[in-house]
VOGU-3710 file (C-alpha; in Angstrom, 3 decimals, decimal comma):
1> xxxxxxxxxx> -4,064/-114,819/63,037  -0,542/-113,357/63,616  -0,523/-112,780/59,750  -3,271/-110,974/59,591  -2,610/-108,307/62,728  0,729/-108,150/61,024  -0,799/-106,935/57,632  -3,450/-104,362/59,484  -0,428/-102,890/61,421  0,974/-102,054/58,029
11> xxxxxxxxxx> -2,022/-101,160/56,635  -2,619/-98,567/59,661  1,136/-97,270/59,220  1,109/-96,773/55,675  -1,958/-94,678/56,399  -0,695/-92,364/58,998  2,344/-91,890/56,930  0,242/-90,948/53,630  -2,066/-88,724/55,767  0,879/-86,720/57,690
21> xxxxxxxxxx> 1,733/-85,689/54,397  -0,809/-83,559/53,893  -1,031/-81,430/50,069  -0,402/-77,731/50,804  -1,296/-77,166/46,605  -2,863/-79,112/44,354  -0,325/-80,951/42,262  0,756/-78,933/39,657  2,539/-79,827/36,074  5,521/-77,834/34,622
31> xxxxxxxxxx> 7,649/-78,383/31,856  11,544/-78,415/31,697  14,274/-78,759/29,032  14,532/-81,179/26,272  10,447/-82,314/26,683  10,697/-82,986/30,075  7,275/-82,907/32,036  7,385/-82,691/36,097  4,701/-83,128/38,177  4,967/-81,365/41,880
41> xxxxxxxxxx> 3,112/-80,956/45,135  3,944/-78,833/48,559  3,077/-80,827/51,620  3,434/-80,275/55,007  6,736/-81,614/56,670  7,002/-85,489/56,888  8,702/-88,687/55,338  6,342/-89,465/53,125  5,106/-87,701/49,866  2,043/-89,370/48,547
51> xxxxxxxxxx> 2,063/-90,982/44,984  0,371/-90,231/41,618  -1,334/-92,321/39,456  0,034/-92,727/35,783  -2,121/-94,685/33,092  -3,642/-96,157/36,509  -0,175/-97,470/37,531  1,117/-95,527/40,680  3,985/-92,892/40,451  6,053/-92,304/43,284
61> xxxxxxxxxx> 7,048/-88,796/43,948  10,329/-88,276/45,556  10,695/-85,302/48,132  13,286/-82,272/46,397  16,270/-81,765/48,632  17,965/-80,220/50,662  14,197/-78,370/52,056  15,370/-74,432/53,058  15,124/-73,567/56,645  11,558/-72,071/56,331
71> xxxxxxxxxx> 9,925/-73,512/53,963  7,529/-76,810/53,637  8,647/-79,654/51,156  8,084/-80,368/47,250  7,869/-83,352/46,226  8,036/-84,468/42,911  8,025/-86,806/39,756  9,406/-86,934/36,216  6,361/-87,720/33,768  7,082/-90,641/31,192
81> xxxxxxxxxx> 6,503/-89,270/27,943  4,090/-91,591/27,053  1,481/-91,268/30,134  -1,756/-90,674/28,748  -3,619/-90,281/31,935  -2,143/-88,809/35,295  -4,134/-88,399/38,402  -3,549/-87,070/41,767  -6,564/-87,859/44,490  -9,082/-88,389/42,119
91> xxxxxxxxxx> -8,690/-85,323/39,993  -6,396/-85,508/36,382  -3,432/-83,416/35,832  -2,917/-81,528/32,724  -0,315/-83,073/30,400  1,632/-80,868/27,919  0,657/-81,297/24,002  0,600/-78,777/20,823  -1,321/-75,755/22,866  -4,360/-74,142/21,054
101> xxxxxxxxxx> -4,603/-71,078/24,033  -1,760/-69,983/25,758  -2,152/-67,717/28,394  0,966/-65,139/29,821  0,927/-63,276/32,780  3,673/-61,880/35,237  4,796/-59,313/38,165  1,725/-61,057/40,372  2,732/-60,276/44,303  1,434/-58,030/46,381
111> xxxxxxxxxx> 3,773/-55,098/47,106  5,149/-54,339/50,668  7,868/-51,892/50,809  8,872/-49,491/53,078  7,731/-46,538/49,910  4,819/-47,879/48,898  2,190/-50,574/50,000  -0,479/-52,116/47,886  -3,507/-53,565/49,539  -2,987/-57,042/49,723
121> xxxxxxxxxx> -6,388/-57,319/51,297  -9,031/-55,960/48,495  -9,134/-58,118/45,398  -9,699/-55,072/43,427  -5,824/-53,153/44,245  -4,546/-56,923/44,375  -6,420/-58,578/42,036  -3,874/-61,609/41,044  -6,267/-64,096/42,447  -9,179/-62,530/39,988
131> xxxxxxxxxx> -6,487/-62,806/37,342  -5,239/-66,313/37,743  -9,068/-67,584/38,258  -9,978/-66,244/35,382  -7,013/-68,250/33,223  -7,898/-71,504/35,046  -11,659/-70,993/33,591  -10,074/-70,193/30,272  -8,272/-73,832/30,571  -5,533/-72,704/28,322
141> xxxxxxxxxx> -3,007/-75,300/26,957  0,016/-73,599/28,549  0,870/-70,578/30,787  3,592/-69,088/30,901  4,315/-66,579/33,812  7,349/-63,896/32,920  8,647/-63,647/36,918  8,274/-62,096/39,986  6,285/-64,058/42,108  7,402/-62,714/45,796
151> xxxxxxxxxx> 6,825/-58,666/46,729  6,272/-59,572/50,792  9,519/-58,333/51,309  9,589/-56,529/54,241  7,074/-56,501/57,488  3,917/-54,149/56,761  4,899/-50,720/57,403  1,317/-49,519/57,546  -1,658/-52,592/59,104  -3,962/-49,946/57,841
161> xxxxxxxxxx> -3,097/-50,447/54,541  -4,231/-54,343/54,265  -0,670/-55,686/54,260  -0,160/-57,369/57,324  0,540/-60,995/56,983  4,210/-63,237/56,178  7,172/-61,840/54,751  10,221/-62,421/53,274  11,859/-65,705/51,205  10,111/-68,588/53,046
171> xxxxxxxxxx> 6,990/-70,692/52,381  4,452/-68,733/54,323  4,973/-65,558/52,073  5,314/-67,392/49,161  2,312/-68,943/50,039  0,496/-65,907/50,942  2,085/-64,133/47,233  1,808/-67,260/44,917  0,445/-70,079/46,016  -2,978/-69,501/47,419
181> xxxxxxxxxx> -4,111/-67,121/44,835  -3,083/-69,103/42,116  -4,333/-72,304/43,279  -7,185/-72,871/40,490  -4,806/-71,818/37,568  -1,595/-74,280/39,408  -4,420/-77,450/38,756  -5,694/-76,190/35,033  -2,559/-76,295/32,941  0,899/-77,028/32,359
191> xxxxxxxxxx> 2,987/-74,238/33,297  6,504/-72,695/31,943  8,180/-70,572/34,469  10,327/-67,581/34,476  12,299/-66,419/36,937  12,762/-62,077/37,629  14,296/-59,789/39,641  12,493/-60,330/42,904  14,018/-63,989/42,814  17,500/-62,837/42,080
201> xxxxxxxxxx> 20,436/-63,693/44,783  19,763/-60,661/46,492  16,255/-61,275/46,658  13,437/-64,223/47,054  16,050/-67,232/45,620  15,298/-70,039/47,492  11,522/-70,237/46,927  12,356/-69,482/43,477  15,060/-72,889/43,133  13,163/-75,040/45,173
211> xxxxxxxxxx> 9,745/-74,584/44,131  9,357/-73,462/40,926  13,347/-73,887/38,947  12,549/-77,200/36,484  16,139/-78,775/37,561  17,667/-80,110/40,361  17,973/-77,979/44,065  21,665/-77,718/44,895  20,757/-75,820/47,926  22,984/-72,927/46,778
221> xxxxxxxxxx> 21,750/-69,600/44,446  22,887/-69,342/40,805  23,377/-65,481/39,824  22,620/-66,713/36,232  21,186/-70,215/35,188  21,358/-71,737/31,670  18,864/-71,428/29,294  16,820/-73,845/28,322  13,963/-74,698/25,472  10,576/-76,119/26,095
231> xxxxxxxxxx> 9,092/-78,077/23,204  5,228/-78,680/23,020  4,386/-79,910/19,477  4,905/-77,294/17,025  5,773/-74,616/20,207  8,907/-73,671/21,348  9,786/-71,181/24,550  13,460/-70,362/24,816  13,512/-69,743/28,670  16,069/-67,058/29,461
241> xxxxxxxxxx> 17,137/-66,152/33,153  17,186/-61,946/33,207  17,091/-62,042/36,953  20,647/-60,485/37,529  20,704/-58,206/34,539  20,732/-54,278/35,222  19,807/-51,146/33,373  22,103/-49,401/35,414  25,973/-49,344/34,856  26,659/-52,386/32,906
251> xxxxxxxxxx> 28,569/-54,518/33,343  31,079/-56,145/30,561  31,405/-59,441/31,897  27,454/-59,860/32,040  26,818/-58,784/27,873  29,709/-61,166/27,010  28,035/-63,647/28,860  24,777/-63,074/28,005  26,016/-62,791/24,312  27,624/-66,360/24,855
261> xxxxxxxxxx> 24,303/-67,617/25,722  22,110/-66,155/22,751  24,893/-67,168/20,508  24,088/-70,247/21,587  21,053/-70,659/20,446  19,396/-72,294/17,759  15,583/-72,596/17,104  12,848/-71,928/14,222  9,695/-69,794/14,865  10,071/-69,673/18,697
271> xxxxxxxxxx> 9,164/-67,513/21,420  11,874/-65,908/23,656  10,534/-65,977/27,355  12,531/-63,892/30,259  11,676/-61,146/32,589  13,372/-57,714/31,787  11,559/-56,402/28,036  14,499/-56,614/25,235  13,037/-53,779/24,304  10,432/-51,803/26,488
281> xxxxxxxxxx> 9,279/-48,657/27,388  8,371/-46,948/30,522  7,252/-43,705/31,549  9,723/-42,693/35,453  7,707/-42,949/38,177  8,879/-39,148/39,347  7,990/-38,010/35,716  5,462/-35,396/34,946  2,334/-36,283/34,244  2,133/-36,804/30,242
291> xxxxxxxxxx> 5,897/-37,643/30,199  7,609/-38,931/27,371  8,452/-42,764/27,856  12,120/-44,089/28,080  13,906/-46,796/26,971  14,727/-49,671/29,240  17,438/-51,186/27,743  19,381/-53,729/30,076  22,726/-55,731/29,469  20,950/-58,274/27,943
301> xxxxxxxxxx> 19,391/-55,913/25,525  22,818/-55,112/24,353  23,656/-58,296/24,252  21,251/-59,085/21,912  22,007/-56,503/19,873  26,041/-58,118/19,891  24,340/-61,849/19,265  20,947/-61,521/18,160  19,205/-65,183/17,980  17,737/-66,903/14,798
311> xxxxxxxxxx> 14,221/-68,440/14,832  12,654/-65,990/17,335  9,488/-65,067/16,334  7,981/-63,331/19,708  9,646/-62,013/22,869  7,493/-62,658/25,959  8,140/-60,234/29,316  7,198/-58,570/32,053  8,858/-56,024/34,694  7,555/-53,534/33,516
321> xxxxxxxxxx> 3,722/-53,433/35,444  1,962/-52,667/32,168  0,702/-54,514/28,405  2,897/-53,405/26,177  2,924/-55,023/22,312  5,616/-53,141/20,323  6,062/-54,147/16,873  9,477/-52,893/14,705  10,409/-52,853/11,513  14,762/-54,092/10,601
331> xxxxxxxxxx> 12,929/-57,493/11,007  12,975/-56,931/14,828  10,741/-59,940/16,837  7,430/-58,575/18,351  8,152/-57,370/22,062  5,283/-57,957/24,416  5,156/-56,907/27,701  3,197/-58,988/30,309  3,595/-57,106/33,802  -0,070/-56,576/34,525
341> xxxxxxxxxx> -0,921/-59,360/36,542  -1,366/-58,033/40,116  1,311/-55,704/41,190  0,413/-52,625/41,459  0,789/-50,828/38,288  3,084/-48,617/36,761  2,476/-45,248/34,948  0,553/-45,372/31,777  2,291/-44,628/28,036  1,028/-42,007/26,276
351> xxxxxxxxxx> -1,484/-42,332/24,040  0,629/-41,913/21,069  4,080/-43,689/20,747  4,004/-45,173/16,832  6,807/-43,772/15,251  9,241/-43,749/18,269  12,999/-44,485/17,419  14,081/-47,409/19,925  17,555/-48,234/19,650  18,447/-47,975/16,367
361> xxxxxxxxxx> 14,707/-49,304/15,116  11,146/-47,620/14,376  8,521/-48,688/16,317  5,748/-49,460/13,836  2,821/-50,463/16,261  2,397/-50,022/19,829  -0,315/-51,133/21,803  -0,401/-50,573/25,449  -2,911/-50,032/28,788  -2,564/-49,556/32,357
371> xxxxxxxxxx> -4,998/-52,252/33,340  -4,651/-55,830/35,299  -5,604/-58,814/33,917  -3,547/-61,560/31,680  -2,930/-62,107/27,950  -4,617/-65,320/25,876  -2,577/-66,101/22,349  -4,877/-68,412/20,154  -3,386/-70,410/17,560  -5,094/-69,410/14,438
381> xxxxxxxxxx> -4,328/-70,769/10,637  -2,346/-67,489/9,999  -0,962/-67,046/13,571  -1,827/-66,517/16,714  -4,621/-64,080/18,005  -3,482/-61,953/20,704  -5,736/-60,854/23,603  -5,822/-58,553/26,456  -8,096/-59,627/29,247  -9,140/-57,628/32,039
391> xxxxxxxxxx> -9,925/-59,762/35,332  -13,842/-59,694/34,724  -12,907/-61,793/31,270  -13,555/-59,228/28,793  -11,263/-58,684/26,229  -9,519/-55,190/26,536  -6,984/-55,123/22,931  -6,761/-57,434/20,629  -3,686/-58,114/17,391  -3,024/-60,403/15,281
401> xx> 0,289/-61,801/15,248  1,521/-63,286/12,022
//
């Protein structure tokens, strides 16, 4: 009898424990360096974070640490490579494998500044939910998102404007920016992601590190982090940290390093993922209307052109809050630009820009629009299909990439 009171104690423990934890996302699966898959959660503060269930064996998840004043734990687990099934509460996780649909967004928060507020409020002027929806119904086989997740910045200079609600670099605001809107997409496929300029030092770090950086949390911010190279299949994504680079004075000590770290690389046919455009264009947001765009070039754009990799096929960015696909000739990788996701958007190209000199090279195509929504690559025999998709699903540009 005293056996058995014993056991139902337990039994009643281990269940308060399990339920205190309760999931603030749905588990979500992203990859890291050298084929390493990661499964992670947000719960609400406790001891306990709650287990998965892998080829129906369980999987503990470990809580990351130290937490940030502010912000709720992660918990996580590394995937064997050889799981075939993974389940959290009933519902299977995504694993990684050769991707037939990728799907690239970026520059998804809602802006609050103290010069210009978007309406966080109306789907339609902050449609990033819309957008990432949309990609979770598409049920790609990857997406990648190019950086900056966090635009809650500052308190809401204007209520009137739809932007009241968290700010700053703790989990409520990145809750409110990432999080809840891209809560269907989180559950629908493996994700690679990139870190920009709103999670440099200066900026949104911590959520950035703790919730979304592949390695370890040392509690502490790294101005620039290592690169790294995800492998799925035949697929490779160099992931390169831009977040500290400038177009503004720069700096010697940042192209050497940057140089160091393209030098180092070595790859065949893969795409180069970071925020800040290698090559981009933009049109200054005090220009004239029907302005002639500029260059953005930043230190690691002359960097690259110090180092410039092997193997890279593509370049995949954002920062820029427009689609951009520039293609070059002096064998040049295809840029394209991913910044239409949700913030609000910058000022259109003109109509015309084939034939533009950019840094020493001719710009042989250039597609571009001032419209939110995401971009699908399907793997084709002679490529991959590129495809611009507005946040009702229809497809705005299309290319071919060979």
């Amino acid at each position: 009898m005293r056996d058995i009171s014993r056991r139902a104690l337990i039994c009643c423990f281990l269940f308060v424990t399990v339920a205190y934890a309760r999931s603030l996302t749905p588990a979500w699966i992203e990859l890291g360096a050298d084929g390493q898959t990661l499964a992670r959660i947000v719960v609400e503060s406790g001891d306990a974070c709650p287990a998965l269930s892998a080829d129906n064996n369980p999987l503990a998840m470990q809580r990351r640490e130290p937490v940030p004043e502010g912000f709720e734990p992660a918990c996580e687990a590394v995937v064997p490579s050889d799981t075939r099934a993974l389940t959290f509460e009933g519902r299977t996780l995504p694993l990684p494998s050769t991707p037939a649909v990728v799907a690239v967004l970026g520059d998804t928060g809602c802006r609050v500044s103290a010069k210009d507020t978007q309406n966080c409020a109306n789907p339609e002027l902050w449609p990033f939910r819309k957008v990432a929806d949309r990609i979770a119904r598409l049920r790609p086989g990857l997406i990648v998102h190019v950086g900056d997740y966090l635009y809650r910045e500052v308190p809401c200079p204007d209520e009137a404007k739809g932007c009241k609600g968290p700010h700053g670099d703790n989990w409520a605001a990145w809750d409110a920016d990432f999080f809840s809107a891209a809560r269907e997409a989180l559950a629908a496929a493996p994700w690679a992601f990139s870190r920009g300029n709103h999670e440099s030092c200066e900026r949104s770090w911590r959520g950035w590190f703790y919730y979304l950086d592949p390695r370890p949390f040392s509690g502490e911010c790294q101005a620039f982090s290592a690169p790294y190279t995800v492998t799925l299949g035949k697929l490779a994504l160099v992931m390169f940290d831009s977040a500290s680079t400038s177009d503004k004075d720069l700096d010697p000590k940042s192209i050497v390093r940057y140089s160091e770290e393209l030098a180092g690389i070595h790859v065949e046919h893969a795409w180069f993922v970071l925020h800040h455009p290698i090559w981009g264009l933009k049109v200054a947001a005090t220009a004239a209307p029907g302005a002639a765009p500029t260059e953005s070039p930043t230190e690691v754009t002359t960097a690259w052109e110090l180092s410039p990799p092997k193997g890279i096929d593509l370049i995949v960015s954002g920062h820029t809050h427009l689609f951009e696909l520039l293609s070059f000739d002096h064998g040049r990788p295809t840029q394209l630009v991913a910044g239409d996701g949700g913030t609000e958007m910058a000022l259109p190209l003109p109509s015309e820009i084939d034939g533009m000199k950019l840094r020493g090279a001719t710009l042989l195509s250039g597609q571009h629009l001032q419209e939110f929504g995401y971009t699908a690559l399907t793997k084709t025999a002679h490529g991959w299909q590129l495809a611009l998709t507005s946040t009702t699903g229809g497809i705005i540009q299309s290319a071919t990439l060979k």
